[in-house]
N, C-alpha and C positions, 0 to 999 in steps of 0.2 A: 304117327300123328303128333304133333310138335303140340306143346303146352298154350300155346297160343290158340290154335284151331281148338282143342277140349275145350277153353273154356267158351269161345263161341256156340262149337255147339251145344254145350249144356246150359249157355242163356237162351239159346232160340225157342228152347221152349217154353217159356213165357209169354212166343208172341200173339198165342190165339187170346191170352187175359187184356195183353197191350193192347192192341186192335181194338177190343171187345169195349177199355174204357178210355181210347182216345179221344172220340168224339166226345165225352162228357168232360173232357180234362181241357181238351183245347179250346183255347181262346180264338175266336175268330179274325182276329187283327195279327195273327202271325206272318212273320213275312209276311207282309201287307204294306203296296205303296201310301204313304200320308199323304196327306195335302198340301207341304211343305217342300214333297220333294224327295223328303230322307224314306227311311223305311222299319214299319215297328217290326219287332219282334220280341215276342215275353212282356207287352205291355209297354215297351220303349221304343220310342220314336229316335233312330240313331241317323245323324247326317253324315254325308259326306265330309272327309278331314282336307282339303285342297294338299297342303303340306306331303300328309301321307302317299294322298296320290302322284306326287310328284314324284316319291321314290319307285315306283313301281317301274319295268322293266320294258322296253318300248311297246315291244309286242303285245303287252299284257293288256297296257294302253290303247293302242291303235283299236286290237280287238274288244277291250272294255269287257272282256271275259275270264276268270279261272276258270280251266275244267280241270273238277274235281273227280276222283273215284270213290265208290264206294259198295261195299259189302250190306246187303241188306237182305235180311231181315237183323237184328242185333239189336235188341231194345234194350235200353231206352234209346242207344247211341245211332240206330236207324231202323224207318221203320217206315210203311206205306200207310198211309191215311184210311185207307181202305184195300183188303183182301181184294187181291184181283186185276188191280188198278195199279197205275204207276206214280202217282202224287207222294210225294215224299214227308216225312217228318222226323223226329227225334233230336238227341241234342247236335248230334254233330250238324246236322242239315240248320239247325236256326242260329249255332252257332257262326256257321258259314254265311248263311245269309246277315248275321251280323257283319262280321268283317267286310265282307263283300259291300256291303251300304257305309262302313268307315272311310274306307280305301275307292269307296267310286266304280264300283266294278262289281256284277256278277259272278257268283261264285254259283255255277252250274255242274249239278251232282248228276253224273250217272253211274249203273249199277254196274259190279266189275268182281268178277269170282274173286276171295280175300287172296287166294296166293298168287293169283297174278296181277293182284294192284300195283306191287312194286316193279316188276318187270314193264310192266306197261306207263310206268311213270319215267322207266328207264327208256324206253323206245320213242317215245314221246309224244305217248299219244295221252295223255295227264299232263298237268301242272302240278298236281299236290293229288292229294288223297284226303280224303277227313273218315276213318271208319275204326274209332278206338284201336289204332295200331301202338301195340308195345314200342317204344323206345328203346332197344337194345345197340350195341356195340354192331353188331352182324348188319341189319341194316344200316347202321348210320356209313358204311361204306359205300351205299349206294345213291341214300338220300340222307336231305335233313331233316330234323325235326324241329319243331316249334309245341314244346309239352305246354299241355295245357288242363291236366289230372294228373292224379295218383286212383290209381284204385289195386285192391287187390279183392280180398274174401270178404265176406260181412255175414253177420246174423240176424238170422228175421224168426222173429217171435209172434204168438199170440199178441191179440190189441190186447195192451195192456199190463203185457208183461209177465203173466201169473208167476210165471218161473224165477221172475227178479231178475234174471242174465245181462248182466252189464258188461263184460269183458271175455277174453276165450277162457279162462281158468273156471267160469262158470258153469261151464259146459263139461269140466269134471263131475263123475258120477251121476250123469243123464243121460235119457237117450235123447237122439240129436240123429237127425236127417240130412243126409247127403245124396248126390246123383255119385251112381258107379262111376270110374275113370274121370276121375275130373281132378283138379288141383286141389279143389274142396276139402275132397277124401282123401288127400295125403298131407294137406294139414292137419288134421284130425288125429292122422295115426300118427305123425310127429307130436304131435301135443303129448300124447299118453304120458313121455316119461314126465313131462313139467306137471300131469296129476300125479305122478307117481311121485315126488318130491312134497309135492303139499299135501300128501294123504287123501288128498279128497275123494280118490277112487277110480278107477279109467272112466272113460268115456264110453256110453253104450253106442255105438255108430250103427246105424240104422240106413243103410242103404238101398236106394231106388232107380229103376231105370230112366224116369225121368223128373226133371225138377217139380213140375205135374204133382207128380204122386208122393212126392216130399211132402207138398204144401197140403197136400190131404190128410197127411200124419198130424200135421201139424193143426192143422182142422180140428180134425178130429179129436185132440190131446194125445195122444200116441206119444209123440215126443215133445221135447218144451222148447226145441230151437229146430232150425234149419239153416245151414251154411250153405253159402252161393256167394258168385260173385258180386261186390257191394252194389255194382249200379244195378246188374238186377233186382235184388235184395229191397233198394229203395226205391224203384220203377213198382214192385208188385204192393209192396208197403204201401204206394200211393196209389194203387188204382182196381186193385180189388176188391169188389164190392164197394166201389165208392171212396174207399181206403180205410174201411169198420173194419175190417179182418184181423189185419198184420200190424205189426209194428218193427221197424230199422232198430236194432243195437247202434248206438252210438259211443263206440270206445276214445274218449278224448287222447289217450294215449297211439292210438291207429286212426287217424282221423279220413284217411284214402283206404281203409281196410287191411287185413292180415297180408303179410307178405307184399305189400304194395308196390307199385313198379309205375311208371310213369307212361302216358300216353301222348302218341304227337301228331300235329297234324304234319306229313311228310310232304315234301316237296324236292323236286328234281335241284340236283348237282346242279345243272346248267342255268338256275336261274338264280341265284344268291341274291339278287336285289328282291326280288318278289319272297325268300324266306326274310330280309329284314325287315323288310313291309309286314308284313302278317306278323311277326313278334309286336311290332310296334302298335300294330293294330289291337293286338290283342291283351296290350296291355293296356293302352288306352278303356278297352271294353272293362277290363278287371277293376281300371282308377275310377271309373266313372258307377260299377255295382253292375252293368248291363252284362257280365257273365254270368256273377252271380245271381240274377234273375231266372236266367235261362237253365241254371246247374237246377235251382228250387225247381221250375217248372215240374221237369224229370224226376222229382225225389232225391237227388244225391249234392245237396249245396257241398257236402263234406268233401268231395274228392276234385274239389274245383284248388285249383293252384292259387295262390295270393303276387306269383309273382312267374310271367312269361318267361321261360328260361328255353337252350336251344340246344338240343344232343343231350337233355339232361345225364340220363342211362350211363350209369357206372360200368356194367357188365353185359 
């Protein structure tokens, strides 16, 4: 199981809490045609760019469609409106619907097992995919990317903080809650020797089968932290219990999370004009704040990029 899939499935399980506070979180004007024409989402009414849409790739045109893929459940980044049902939500979905209303064009999500989103973007039955895919070297041989985050690890704390934990050094000589087999827990045990340099003490690592029963430790006081991926981290922060529960660590020095790696929306080799349309697009969304609205929506403004880059991924 490839590093990518661990940390999937070890967000998934947050999405019985997701589910449980989307209805109280969403705004009703999401994806929602306006009066004007354009289409809100996150509170912003975005229009058609003419310009933009010119660049886009005949076909894309004629059809007035992307079909996107996507992996779901993975909250914040997708997610069903309702258990059961097929109505879609999350960031990457209002994301999409933004661009899609920039560029003139539908961006229509359906759901696609995560390891064969690429192959099937290769066969051609996708135009792109939007479902928090890592940005690596491996793939960008087959697609490209349009990064549009950073994320890696993050800490989620009591409301309030009791513990003071601002950074991962603080997490020396506590216990701290982790899911087995995940990236989580082997940052934790590479930290050790950087406690061990500052005296502060190892790290007590408190392992669980699922991220579930972390957030019970941590409930409970058991431990004074719990590591998870950031946009989980910030998705449970904002929506459990209302978001009276938990609190996001926010380390100004990792501002995407520990170990952070870039995320991109992927698009087929074969259509180069419709990858420069969507950077273009999506940078317009950045200049104008309407990503950043849609990154707050979800809890995680911190892991939203300030500037559309494409293949970011060093390695």
């Amino acid at each position: 199981m490839n590093a990518r899939t661990v940390r999937r499935l070890a967000a998934a399980t947050v999405v019985t809490t997701a589910l449980t506070a989307l209805t109280a979180c969403s705004s009703g004007d999401d994806s929602a045609p306006a009066a004007n024409g354009g289409v809100t989402v996150a509170g912003v009414t975005i229009e058609k760019d003419p310009a933009l849409h010119d660049t886009l790739p005949e076909e894309i045109k004629d059809a007035g469609t992307v079909k996107v893929a996507t992996d779901v459940p993975y909250p914040p980044f997708e997610m069903y409106v309702k258990e059961g049902e097929s109505e879609l939500t999350g960031l990457d979905y209002d994301l999409g619907q933004a661009l899609g209303a920039k560029l003139g064009v539908r961006f229509t999500f359906t759901p696609q097992k995560f390891d064969g989103i690429v192959p099937a973007i290769q066969a051609g039955k996708f135009h792109a995919a939007m479902s928090a895919i890592t940005d690596n070297k491996e793939r960008q041989k087959v697609v490209d990317f349009v990064d549009y985050s950073q994320s890696g690890s993050g800490i989620l704390v009591a409301e309030g903080n009791p513990g003071k934990i601002t950074t991962l050094d603080d997490l020396c000589g506590n216990k701290v809650a982790v899911q087995t087999a995940t990236n989580q827990l082997e940052l934790l045990k590479s930290h050790q020797a950087e406690c061990a340099k500052a005296g502060g003490g190892r790290i007590d690592i408190q392992t669980f089968p699922k991220d579930s029963d972390a957030q019970l430790a941590l409930r409970s006081g058991k431990v004074v932290a719990q590591v998870l991926t950031k946009p989980a981290a910030g998705w449970t922060a904002r929506t459990a219990d209302d978001g009276k529960t938990f609190d996001l660590v926010e380390d100004p020095a990792a501002p995407g999370g520990y170990r952070a790696s870039p995320n991109g929306i992927a698009v087929s080799k074969d259509l180069p004009e419709l990858t420069d349309a969507i950077q273009k697009a999506l940078q317009a969304l950045i200049d104008d704040g309407t990503a950043t609205k849609i990154f707050e929506k979800y809890g995680v403004a911190s892991i939203a990029v300030k500037e559309a880059t494409r293949n970011a991924a060093v390695d």
